[in-house]
C-alpha positions as CSV (number, residue, x, y, z in Angstrom):
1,X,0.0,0.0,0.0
2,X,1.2,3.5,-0.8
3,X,1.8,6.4,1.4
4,X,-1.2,8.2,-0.5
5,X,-3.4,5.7,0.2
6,X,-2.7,5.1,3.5
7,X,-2.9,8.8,4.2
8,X,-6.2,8.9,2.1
9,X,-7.7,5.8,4.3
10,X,-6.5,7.5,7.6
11,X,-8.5,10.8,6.3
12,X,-11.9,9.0,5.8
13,X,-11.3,6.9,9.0
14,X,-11.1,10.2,11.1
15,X,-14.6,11.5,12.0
16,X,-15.0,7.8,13.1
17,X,-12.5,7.6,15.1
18,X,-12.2,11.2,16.6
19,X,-15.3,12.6,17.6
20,X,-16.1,14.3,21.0
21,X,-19.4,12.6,21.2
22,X,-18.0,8.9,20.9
23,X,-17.7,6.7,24.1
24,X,-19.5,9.9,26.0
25,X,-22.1,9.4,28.5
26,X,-24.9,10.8,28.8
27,X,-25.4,12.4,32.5
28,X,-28.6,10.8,33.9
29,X,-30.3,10.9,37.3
30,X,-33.0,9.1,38.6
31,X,-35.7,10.1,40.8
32,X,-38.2,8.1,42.9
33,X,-40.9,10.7,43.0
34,X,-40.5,14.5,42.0
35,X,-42.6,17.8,41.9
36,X,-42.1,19.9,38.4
37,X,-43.2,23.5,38.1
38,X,-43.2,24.4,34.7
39,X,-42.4,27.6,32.7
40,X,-46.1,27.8,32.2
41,X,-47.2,27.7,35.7
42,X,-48.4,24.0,36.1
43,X,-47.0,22.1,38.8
44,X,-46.4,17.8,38.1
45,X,-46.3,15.8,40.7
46,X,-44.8,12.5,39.5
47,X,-42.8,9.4,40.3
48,X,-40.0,7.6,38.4
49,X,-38.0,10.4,37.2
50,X,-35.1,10.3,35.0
51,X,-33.1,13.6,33.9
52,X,-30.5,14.1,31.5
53,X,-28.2,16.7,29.9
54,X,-31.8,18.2,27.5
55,X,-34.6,17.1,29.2
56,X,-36.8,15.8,32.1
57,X,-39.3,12.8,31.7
58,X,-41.0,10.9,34.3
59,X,-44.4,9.3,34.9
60,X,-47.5,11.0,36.4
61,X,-51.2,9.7,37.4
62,X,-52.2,10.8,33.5
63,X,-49.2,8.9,31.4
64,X,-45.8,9.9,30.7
65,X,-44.1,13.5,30.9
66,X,-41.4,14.8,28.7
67,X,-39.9,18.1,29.0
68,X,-37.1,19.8,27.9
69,X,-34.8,21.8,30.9
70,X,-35.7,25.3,28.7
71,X,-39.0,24.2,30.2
72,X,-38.7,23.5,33.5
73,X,-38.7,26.7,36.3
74,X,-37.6,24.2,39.1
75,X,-37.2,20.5,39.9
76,X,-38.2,19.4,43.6
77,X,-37.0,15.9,44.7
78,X,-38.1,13.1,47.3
79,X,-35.4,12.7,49.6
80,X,-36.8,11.0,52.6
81,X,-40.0,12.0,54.8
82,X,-40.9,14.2,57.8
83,X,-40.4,11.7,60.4
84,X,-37.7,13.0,62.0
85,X,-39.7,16.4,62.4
86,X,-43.0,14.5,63.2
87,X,-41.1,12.7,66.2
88,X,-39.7,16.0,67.6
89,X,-42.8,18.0,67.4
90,X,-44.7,14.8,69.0
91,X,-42.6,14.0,71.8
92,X,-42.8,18.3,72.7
93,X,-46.7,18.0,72.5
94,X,-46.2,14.8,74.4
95,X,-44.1,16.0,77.5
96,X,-45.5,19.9,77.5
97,X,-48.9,17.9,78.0
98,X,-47.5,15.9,80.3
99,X,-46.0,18.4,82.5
100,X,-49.6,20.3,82.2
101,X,-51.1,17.8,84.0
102,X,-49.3,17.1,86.7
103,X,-49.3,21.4,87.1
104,X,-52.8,21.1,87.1
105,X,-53.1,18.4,89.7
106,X,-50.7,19.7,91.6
107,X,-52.5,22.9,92.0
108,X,-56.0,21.5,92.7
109,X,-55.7,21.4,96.4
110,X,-59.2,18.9,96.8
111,X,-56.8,16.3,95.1
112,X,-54.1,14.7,97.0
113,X,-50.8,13.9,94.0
114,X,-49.8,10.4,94.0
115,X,-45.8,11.2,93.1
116,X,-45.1,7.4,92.5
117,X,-47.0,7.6,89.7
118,X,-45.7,11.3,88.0
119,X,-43.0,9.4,86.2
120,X,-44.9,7.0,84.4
121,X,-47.7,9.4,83.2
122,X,-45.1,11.8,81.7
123,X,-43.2,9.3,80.1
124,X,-46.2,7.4,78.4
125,X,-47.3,11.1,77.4
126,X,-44.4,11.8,76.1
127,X,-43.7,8.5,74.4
128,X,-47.5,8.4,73.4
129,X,-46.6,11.9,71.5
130,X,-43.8,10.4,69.9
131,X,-44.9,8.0,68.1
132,X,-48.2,9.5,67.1
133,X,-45.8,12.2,65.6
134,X,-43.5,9.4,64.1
135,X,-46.8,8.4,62.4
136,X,-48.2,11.1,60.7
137,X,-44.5,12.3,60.0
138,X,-43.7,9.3,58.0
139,X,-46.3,9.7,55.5
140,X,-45.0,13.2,54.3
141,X,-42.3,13.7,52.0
142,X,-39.5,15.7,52.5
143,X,-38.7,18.2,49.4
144,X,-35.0,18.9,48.0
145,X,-34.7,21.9,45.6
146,X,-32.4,20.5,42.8
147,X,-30.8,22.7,40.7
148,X,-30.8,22.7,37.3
149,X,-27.9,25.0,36.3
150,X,-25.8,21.9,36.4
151,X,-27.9,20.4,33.4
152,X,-28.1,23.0,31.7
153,X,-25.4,25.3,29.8
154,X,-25.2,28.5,27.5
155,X,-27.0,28.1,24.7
156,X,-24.9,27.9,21.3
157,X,-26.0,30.3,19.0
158,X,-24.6,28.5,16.2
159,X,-24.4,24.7,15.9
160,X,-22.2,23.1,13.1
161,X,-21.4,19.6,12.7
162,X,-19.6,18.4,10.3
163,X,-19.0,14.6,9.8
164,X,-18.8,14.1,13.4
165,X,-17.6,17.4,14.7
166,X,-19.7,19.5,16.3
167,X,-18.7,23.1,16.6
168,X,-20.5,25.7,18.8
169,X,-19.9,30.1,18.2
């Protein structure tokens, strides 16, 4: 084989060899269940969310979503539920109740205050708030604002390709 030929078959074999796009992955993230407020105004509460580098698409109660990040004005994210909160505010209910009580009784004078038994109320008041808290925690979710600036970049005002070489100005 000849050195022109060879150069000639290295020439068409470039934009299949080189090309910025080749063996590049796409960046993809998956969501459970996600809240979409659109450029429009109209909120989507979905599950099963995927996003990538152009768009957004997911499943809601009506069928499938797919929208382009130029559409989206922002991108909430399950990431866990209220539990933690529900147990704090529960147990506070629980105890400030608890500790109403006994003020109460205490301060009747017509009642005599049986102190072995002070403990127990106030922790089972307590406890009791706890887990009702827990409870009605739990079935909450807990929101994460994701940003989308990540996802999305300038936009090009020109676009060339050229057999496998794209070119942005």
């Amino acid at each position: 084989m000849t050195v022109q030929r060879l150069f000639v078959l290295c020439l068409l074999a470039l934009p299949f060899v080189w090309s910025p796009n080749v063996g590049a992955q796409e960046n993809r993230q998956t969501f459970e269940r996600f809240r979409l407020l659109l450029a429009t105004g109209e909120r989507v509460d979905g599950r099963d969310g995927v996003l990538t580098d152009t768009a957004f698409r997911g499943m809601r109660g009506s069928g499938e979503i797919n929208v382009s990040l130029g559409d989206i004005r922002s991108l909430d994210i399950s990431s866990g539920s209220q539990a933690g909160k529900g147990l704090a505010i529960g147990l506070g209910v629980g105890l400030v109740s608890a500790l109403a009580g006994i003020l109460s009784a205490a301060a009747d004078e017509t009642r005599t205050l049986d102190t072995s038994k002070i403990l127990p109320v106030a922790v089972g008041l307590t406890v009791g708030g706890g887990a009702l808290g827990l409870l009605v925690g739990s079935r909450y979710p807990k929101w994460e604002r994701l940003s989308l600036q990540d996802h999305r970049g300038p936009a090009p005002r020109v676009r060339i390709t050229l057999i496998g070489i794209e070119c942005r100005f």
